[in-house]
C-alpha positions as CSV (number, residue, x, y, z in Angstrom):
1,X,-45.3,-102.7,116.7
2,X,-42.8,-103.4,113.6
3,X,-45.2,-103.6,110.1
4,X,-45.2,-106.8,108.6
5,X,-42.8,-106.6,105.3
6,X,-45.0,-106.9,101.9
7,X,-44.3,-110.4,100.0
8,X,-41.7,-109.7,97.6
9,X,-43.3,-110.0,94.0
10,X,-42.6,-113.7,92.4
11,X,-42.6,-112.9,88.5
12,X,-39.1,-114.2,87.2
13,X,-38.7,-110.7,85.4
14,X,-39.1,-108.7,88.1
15,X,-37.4,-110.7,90.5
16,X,-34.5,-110.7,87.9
17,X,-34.5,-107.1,86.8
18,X,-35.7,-105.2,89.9
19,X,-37.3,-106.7,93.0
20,X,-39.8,-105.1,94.4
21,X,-42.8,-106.0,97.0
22,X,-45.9,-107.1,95.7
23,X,-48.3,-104.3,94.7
24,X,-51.9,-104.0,96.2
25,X,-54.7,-105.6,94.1
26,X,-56.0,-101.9,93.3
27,X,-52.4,-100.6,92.3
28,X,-51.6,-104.1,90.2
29,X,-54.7,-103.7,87.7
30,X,-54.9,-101.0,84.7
31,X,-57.1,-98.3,84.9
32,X,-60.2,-98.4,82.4
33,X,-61.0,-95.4,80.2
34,X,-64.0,-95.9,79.6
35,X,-65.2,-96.1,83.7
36,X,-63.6,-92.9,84.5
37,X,-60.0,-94.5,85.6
38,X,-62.1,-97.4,87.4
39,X,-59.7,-100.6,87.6
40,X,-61.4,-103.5,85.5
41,X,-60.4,-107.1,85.6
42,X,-59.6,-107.4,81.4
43,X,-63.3,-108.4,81.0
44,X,-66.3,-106.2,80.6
45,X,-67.8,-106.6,83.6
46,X,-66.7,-107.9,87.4
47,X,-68.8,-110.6,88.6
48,X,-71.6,-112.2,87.1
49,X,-75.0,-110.8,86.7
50,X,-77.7,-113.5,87.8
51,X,-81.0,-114.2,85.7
52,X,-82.4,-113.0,88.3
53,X,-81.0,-109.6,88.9
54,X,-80.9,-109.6,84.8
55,X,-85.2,-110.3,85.3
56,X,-85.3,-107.5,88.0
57,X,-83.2,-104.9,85.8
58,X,-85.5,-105.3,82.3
59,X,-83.4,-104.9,79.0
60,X,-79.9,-103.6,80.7
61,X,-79.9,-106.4,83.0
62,X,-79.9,-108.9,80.0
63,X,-76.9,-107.3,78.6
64,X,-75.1,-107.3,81.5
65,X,-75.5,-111.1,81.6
66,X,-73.3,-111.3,78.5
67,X,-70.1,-111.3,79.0
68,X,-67.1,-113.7,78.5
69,X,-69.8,-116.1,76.0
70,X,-70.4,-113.1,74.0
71,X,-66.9,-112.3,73.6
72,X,-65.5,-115.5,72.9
73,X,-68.3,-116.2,70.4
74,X,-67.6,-112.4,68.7
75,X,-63.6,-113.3,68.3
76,X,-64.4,-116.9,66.8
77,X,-65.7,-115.1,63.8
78,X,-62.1,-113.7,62.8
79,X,-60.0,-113.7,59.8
80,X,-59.1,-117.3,60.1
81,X,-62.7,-118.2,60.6
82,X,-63.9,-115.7,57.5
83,X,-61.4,-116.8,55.5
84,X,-62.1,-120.2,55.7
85,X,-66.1,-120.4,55.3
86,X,-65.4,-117.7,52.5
87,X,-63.2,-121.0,50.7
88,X,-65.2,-123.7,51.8
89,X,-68.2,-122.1,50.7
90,X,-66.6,-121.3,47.0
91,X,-65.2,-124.4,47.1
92,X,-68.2,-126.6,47.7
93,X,-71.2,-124.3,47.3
94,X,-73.8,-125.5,50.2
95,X,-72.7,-128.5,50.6
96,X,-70.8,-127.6,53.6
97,X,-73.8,-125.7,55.3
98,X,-75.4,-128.7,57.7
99,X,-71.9,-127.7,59.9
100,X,-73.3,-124.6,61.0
101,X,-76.1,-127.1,62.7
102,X,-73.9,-129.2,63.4
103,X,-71.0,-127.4,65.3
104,X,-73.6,-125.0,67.4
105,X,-74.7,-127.8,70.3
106,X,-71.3,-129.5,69.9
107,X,-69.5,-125.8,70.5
108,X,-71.6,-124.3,73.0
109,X,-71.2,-127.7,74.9
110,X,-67.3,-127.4,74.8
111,X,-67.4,-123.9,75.9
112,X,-70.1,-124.5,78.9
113,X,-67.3,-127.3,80.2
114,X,-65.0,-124.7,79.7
115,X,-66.6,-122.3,81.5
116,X,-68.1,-124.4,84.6
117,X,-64.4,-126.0,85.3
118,X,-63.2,-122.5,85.8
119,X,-66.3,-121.6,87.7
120,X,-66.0,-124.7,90.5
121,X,-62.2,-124.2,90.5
122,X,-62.2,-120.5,90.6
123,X,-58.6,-121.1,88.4
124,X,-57.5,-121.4,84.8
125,X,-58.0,-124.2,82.5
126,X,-54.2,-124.6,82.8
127,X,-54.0,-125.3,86.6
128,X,-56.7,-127.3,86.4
129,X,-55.3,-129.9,83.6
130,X,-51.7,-129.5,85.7
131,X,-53.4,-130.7,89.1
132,X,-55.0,-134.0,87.4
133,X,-52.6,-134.9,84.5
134,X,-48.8,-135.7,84.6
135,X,-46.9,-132.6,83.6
136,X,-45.7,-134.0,80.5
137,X,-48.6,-134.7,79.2
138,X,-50.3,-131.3,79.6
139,X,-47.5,-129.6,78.5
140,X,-47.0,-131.6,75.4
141,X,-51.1,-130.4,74.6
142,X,-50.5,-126.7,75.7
143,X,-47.5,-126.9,73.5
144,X,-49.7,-127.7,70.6
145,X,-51.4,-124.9,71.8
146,X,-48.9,-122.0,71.6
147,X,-47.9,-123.4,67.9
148,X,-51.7,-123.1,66.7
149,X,-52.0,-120.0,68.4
150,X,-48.9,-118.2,67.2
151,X,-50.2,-119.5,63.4
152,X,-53.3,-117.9,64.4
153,X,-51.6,-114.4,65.5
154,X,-49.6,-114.6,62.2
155,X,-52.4,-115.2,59.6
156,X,-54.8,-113.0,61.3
157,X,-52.1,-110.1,61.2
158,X,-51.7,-110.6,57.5
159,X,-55.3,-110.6,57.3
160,X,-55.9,-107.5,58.9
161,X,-53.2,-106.1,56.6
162,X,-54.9,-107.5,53.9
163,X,-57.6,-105.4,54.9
164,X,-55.9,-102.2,55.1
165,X,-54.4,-102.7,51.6
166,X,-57.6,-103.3,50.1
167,X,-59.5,-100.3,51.4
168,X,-56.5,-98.1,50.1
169,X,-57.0,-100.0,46.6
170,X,-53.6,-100.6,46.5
171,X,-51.8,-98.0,47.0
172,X,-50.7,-99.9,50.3
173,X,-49.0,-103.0,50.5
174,X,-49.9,-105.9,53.0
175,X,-46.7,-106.3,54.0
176,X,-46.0,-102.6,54.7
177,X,-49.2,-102.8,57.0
178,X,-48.1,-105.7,58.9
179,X,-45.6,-103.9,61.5
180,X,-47.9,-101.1,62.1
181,X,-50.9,-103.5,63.2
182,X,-48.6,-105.3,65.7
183,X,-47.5,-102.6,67.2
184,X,-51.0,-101.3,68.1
185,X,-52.0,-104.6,68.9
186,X,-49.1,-104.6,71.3
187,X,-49.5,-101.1,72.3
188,X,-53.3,-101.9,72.9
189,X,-52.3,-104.8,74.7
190,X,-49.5,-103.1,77.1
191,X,-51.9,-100.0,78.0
192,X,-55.5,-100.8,77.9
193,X,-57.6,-103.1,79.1
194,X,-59.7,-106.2,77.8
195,X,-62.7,-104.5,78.4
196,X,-61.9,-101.6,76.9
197,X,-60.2,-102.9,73.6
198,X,-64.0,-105.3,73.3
199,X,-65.8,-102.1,73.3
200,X,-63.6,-100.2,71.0
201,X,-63.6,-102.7,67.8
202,X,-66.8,-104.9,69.1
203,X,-69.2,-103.1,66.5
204,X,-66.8,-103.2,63.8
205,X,-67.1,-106.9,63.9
206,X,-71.0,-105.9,63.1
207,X,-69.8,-105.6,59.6
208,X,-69.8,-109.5,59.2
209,X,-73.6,-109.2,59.1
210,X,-73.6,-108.0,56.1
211,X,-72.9,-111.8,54.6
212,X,-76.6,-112.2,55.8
213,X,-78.2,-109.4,54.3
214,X,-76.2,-110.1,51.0
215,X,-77.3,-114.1,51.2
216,X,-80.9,-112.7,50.2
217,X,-79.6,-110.2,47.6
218,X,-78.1,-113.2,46.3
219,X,-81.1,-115.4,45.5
220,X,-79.8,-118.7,46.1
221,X,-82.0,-121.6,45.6
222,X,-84.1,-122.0,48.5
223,X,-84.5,-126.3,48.4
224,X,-81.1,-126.6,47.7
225,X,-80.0,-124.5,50.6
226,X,-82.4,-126.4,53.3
227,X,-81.7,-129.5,52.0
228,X,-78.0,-128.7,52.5
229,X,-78.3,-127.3,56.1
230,X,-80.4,-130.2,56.4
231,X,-78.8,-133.3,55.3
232,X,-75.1,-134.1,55.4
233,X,-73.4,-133.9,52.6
234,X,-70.2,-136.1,52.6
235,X,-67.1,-136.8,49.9
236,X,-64.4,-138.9,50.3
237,X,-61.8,-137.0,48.8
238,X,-58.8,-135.5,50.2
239,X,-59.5,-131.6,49.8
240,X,-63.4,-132.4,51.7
241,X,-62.0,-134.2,54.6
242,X,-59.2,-131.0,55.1
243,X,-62.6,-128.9,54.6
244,X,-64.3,-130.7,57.3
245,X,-60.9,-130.5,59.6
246,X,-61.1,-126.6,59.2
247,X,-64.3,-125.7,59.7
248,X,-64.0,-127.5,63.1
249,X,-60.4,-126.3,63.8
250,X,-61.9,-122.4,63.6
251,X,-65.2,-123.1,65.1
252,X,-64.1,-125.1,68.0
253,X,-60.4,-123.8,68.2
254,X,-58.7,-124.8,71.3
255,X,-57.6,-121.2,72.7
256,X,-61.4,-120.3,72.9
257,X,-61.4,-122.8,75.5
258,X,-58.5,-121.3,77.7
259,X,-59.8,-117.9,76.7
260,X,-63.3,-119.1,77.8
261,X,-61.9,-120.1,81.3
262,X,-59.6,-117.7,82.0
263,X,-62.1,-114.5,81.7
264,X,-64.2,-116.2,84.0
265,X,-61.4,-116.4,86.5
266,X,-61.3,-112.4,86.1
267,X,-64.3,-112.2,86.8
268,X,-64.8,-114.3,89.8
269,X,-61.4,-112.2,91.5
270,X,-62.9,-109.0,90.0
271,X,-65.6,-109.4,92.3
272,X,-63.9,-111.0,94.9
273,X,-65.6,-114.2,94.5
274,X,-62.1,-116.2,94.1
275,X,-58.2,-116.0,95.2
276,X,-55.3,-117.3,93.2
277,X,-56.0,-120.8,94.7
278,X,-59.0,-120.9,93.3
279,X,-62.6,-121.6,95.2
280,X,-64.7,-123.6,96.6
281,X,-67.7,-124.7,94.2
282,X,-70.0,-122.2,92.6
283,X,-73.1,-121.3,92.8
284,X,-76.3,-122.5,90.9
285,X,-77.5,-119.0,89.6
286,X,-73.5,-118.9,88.5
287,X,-73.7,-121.4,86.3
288,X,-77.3,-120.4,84.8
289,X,-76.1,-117.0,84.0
290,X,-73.1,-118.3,81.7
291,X,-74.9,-121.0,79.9
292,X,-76.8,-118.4,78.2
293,X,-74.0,-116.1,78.3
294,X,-72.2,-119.2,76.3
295,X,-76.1,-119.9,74.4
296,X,-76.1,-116.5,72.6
297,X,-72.4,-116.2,72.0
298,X,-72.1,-119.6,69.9
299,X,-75.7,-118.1,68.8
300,X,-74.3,-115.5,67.1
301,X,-70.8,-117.6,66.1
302,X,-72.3,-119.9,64.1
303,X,-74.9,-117.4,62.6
304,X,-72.4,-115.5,61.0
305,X,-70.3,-119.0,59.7
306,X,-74.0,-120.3,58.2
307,X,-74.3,-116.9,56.0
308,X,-70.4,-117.2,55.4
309,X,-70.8,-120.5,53.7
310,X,-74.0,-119.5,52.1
311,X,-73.3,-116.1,50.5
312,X,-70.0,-117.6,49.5
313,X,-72.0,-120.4,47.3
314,X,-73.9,-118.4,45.8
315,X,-71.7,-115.9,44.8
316,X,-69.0,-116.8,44.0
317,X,-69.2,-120.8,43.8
318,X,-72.1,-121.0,41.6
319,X,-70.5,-118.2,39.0
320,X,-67.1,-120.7,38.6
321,X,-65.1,-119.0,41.3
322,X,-64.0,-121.8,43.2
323,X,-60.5,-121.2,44.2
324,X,-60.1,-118.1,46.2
325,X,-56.5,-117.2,47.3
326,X,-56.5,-113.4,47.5
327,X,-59.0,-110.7,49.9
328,X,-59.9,-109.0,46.7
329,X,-61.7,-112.5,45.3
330,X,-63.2,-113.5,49.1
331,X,-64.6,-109.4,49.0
332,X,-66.3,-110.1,45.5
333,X,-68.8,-112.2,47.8
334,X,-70.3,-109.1,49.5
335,X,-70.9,-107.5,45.5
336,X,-74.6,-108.2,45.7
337,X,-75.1,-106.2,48.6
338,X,-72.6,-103.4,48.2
339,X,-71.6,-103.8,44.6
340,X,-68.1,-101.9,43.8
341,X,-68.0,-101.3,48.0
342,X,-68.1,-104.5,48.6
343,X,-64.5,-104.5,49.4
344,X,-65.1,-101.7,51.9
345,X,-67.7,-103.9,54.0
346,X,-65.7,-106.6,53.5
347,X,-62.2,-104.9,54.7
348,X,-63.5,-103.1,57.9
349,X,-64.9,-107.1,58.9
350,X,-61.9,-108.5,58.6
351,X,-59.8,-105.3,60.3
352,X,-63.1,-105.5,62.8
353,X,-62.8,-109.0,63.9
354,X,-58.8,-109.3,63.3
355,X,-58.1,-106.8,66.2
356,X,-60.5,-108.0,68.6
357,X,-59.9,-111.7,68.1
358,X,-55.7,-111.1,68.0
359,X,-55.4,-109.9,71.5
360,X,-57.7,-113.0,72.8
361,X,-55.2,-115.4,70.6
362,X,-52.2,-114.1,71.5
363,X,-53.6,-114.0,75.6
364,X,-55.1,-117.2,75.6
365,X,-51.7,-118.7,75.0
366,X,-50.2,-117.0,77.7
367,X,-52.8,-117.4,79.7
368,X,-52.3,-121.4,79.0
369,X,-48.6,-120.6,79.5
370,X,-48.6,-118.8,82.8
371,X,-50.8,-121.4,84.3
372,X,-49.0,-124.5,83.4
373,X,-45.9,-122.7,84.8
374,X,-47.2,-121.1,87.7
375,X,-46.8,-117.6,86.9
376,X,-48.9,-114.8,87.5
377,X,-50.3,-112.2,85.2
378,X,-53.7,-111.4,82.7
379,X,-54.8,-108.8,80.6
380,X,-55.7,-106.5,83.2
381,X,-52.5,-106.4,85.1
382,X,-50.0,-103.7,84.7
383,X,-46.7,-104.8,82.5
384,X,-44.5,-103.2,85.1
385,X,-45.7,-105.6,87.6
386,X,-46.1,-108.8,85.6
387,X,-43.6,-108.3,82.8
388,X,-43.5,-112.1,81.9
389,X,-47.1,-112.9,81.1
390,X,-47.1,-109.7,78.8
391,X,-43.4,-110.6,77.0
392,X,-45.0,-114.0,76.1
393,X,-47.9,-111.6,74.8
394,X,-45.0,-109.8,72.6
395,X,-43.4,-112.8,71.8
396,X,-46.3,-114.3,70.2
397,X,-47.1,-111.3,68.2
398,X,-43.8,-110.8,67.4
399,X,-43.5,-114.5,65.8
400,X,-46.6,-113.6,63.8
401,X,-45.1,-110.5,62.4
402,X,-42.0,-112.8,61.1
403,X,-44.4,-115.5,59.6
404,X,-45.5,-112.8,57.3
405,X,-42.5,-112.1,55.6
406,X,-42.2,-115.6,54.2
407,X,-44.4,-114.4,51.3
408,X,-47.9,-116.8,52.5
409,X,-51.0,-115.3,51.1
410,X,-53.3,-114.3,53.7
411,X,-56.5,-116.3,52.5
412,X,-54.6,-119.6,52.2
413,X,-52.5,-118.6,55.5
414,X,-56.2,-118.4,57.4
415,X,-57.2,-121.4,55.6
416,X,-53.9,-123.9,57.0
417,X,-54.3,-121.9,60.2
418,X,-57.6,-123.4,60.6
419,X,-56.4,-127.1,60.1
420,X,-53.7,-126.9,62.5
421,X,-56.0,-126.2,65.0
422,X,-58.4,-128.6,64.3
423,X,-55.3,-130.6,64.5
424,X,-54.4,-129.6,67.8
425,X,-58.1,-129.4,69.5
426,X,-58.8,-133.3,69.7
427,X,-56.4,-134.0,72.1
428,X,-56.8,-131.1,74.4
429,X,-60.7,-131.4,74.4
430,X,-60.0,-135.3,75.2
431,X,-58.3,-133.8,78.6
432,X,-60.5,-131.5,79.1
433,X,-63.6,-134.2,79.0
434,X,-62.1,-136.5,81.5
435,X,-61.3,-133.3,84.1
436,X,-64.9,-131.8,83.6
437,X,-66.3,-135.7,84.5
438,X,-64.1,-135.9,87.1
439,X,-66.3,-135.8,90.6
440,X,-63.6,-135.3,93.0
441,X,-62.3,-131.8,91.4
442,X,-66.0,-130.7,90.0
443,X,-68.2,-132.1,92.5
444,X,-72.0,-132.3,91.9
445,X,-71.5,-129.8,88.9
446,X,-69.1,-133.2,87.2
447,X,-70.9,-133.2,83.6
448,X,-74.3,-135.1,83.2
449,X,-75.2,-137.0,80.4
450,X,-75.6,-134.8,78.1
451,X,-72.6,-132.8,78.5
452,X,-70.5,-135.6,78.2
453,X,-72.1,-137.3,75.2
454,X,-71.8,-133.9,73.5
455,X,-68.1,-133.1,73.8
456,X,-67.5,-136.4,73.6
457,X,-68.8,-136.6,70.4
458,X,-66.9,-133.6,69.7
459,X,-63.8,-135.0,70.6
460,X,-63.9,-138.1,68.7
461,X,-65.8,-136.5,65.6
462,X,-62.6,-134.0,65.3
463,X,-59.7,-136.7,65.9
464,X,-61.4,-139.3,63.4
465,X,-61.3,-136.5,60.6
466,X,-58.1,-135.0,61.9
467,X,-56.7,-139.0,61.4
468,X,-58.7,-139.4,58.0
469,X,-57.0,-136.3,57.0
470,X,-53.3,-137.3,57.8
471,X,-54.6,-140.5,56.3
472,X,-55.6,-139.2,52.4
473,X,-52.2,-137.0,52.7
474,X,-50.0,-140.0,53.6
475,X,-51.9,-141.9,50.4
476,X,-52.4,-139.6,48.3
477,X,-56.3,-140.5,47.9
């Protein structure tokens, strides 16, 4: 009996280049290091543990519910979020800390949405907006995307190089540093997996904790700081409103949402629990398992934002220091913790975070990409096999490197990063709401009440102060 011939594989490069069938699922994904040569889905675990199994297991079995949450909660601590909270904080001492309250239901709401689409779908955010929206429309939003994102890859390089330079005390130049970070970011990305990248610079990004260990050495006024985190603290000026439209933009930034989705999906084919179609609905004990998966991750987010903002005012707004444009002044608010290290503690955060959050930015793009076109291809696929997901993985990077060399300072680079994503977020979360409310595509997990007041709120909360923005610039107010 004649074998049935293998589907040939469809990526465009390939198909171009050098056809060839379509590998087995074991040969298509990398091999993990860190599992002895085990093939891992890009995420740090395949499938989901359950609260109960996590109850059963003790302490490990907690962990293991963390997975995708975590992650995306680590990564939206990175350069472009540091960098910002670092200015807003020196800019307008405490006033700015009631958004750390603020943003955690309104964040942990988007990314539950986020999450539970991908979950019922068992596909990308992308497919999903492409099946309920006209084309156009998407596309113009995931468009939006890829510009943010590519902003994002570019500051966030500089930033890391920023980082380098300052732990060699000069000796190094940023801009020397620059090349050599993409190309391990690209080599990382080419050869090793997700999971294995998370665990190699996840404890760097521990370093940001030392913002709340230095808010106490500090000694800032204790009634001034709760009635800040406390009580909303508005100004109707031009430089507050861009405030307020950055510290959404890299809080809430769209590519945590496609990032957010899209490791799901890994997961759910990791353990066999979806095909490229998708699924059909999810489970209950599913859905449990990631809210606190997404809980502790925007937990732990907007922890390290609050002592951001706080150590900052402290530091370095109440001493007069209230314009910070290089890494050497954002470093000088670690000094009352680490004194003349500071900049140490301060570099290996920023290199920490910058390398674990780059690869999620420059993925979740082509994530969004991939899906809205069709195409095949994640982080834990071989490049041979899907060579056009991972060339618009080079691509971005490579547009990132280039931004650079237009002589932007890093700190002021994360800063306009972060406003062109809260720029490009309103929109995209506006889709996003309407798809997760939709009852035909999410069935009986459409979002209640509460999930829709909450990102709705969010939605209309970031486009009003995106508009009031544009608004004071077009004035002049």
């Amino acid at each position: 009996m004649a074998r049935e011939p293998q589907p040939q594989n469809q990526d465009p490069i390939r198909k171009v280049v050098k056809p060839e069938p379509e590998p087995a699922p074991d040969e298509l994904v990398k091999r993990d290091p860190f599992r002895d040569g085990l093939a891992d889905t890009g995420t740090p675990a395949a499938g989901r543990t359950t609260l109960q199994e996590a109850r059963r297991k003790g302490p490990v079995g907690w962990l293991q519910v963390l997975g995708p949450g975590l992650i995306t909660g680590a990564s939206d601590d990175d350069p472009s979020g540091i960098g910002t909270y670092v200015q807003v904080g020196s800019q307008f001492g405490f006033g700015l800390l009631w958004t750390a309250l603020f943003t955690f239901p309104l964040m942990t709401a988007v990314q539950e949405l986020c999450s539970r689409i991908a979950l019922q779908t068992g596909v990308g955010l992308g497919v999903s907006l492409r099946r309920k929206f006209p084309t156009s429309v998407v596309g113009i939003a995931i468009l939006g995307l890829l510009v943010a994102n590519t902003l994002n890859v570019g500051a966030d390089l500089g930033a890391v190089a920023a980082g380098g330079a300052l732990l060699s005390r000069g000796i190094l130049k940023p801009l020397w540093l620059v090349v050599p970070v993409a190309l391990l970011i690209i080599a990382m990305e080419l050869f090793v997996t997700y999971a294995a990248i998370f665990k190699i610079f996840k404890w760097l990004t521990l370093a940001l904790f030392a913002y709340v260990i230095a808010a106490f050495f500090a000694h800032p006024p204790l009634g001034e700081v709760v009635r800040s985190t406390f009580v909303p603290h508005f100004e109707f000026s031009r430089d507050f409103i861009m405030a307020i439209v950055a510290v959404f933009g890299t809080t809430i930034s769209p590519y945590l949402f496609f990032w957010q989705a899209s490791s799901e999906v890994d997961e759910l084919r990791g353990a066999g629990h979806a095909s490229k179609a998708g699924r059909r609905g999810l489970r209950r004990s599913e859905l449990r398992a990631a809210r606190l998966d997404i809980m502790v991750g925007m937990a732990f987010s907007n922890l390290v934002m609050y002592f951001i903002i706080l150590t900052s005012a402290a530091v370095l707004h109440a001493h007069g220091k209230t314009d910070i444009q290089t890494a050497e002044q954002a470093a000088a608010a670690l000094e009352p913790l680490a004194g003349p290290l500071a900049f140490i503690v301060f570099s290996v955060g920023m290199i920490g975070s910058g390398l674990l959050a780059i690869p999620i930015l420059s993925g979740s793009a082509s994530y969004a990409a991939k899906e809205f076109l069709g195409l095949g291809g994640n982080l834990a696929s071989k490049p041979r096999h899907r060579p056009t997901f991972y060339t618009m993985l080079v691509l971005a990077t490579l547009v990132g490197v280039a931004m650079n060399f237009i002589h932007l300072d890093p700190i002021r680079a994360l800063y306009i990063t972060a406003v062109v994503n809260g720029m490009v977020a309103p929109p995209l979360l506006a889709l996003i709401v309407l798809l997760g409310a939709d009852h035909r595509i999410m069935k009986r997990y459409a979002s209640g009440r509460l999930s829709l007041a909450l990102t709705t709120i969010t939605t209309a909360f970031m486009g009003v102060a995106a508009l009031a923005m544009v608004a004071t610039l077009v004035t002049g107010a």
